[in-house]
C-alpha positions in Angstrom: 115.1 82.1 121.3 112.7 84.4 122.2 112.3 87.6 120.1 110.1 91.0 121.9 108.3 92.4 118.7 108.9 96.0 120.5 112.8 96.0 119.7 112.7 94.2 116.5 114.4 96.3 113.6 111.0 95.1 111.4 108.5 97.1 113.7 110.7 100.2 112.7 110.9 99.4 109.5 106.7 99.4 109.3 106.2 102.2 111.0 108.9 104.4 108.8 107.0 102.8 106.0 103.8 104.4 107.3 104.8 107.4 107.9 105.7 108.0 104.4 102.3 106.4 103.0 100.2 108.8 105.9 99.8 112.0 103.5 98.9 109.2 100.3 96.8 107.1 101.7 93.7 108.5 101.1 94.3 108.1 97.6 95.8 105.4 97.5 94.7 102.2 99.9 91.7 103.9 101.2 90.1 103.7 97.7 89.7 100.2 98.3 88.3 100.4 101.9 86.0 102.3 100.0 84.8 99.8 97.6 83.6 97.2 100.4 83.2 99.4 103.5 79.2 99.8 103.2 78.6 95.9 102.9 81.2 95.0 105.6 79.5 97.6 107.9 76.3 96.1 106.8 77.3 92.6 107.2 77.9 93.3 110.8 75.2 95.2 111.5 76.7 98.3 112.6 73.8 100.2 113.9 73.7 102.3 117.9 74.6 100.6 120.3 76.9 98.5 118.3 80.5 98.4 119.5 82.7 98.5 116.3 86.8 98.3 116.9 88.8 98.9 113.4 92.2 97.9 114.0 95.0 99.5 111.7 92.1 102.2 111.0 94.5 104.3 108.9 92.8 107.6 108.6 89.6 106.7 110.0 87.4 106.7 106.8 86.0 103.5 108.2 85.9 104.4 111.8 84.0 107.6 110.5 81.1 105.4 108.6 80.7 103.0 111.7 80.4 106.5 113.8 77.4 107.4 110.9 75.5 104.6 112.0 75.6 105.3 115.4 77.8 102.6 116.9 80.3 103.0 119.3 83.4 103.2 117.2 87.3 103.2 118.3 89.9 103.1 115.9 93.5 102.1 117.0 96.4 102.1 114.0 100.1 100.4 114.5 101.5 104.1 113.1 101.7 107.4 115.2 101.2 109.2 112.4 97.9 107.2 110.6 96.6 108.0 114.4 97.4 111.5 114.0 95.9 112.1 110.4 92.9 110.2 111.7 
């Protein structure tokens, strides 16, 4: 059986979930992109020129670091509103 991820009841359950967590997350799982985001930027040596993609970017602080560097950033997020707040 073949199941399409678009019309699964679980991909509505994660985005409600997201929505709720959009105006927290700042404070809440972004303090621990925090923590590592310098080294991880660092360990791929985000620099211009650099082409950086941050998948489930949440509210950007990460895309926004890899933009400070000069690297050609694009953030993409599962949730309408993470995109929005970003």
């Amino acid at each position: 059986m073949t199941s399409n991820v678009e019309d699964h009841p679980y991909r509505e359950f994660e985005r409600a979930g997201w929505a709720r967590a959009t105006s927290c997350y700042a404070d809440s799982f972004e303090t621990i992109t925090r923590l590592f985001a310098g080294q991880l930027l660092e360990a791929i040596g985000a620099r211009p020129q650099t082409k950086v993609l941050d998948v489930a970017c949440g509210s950007a602080y990460m895309t926004a670091m890899a933009a400070a560097t000069g690297a050609q950033v694009e953030g993409v997020d599962f949730s309408p509103n993470m995109v929005e707040e970003a």
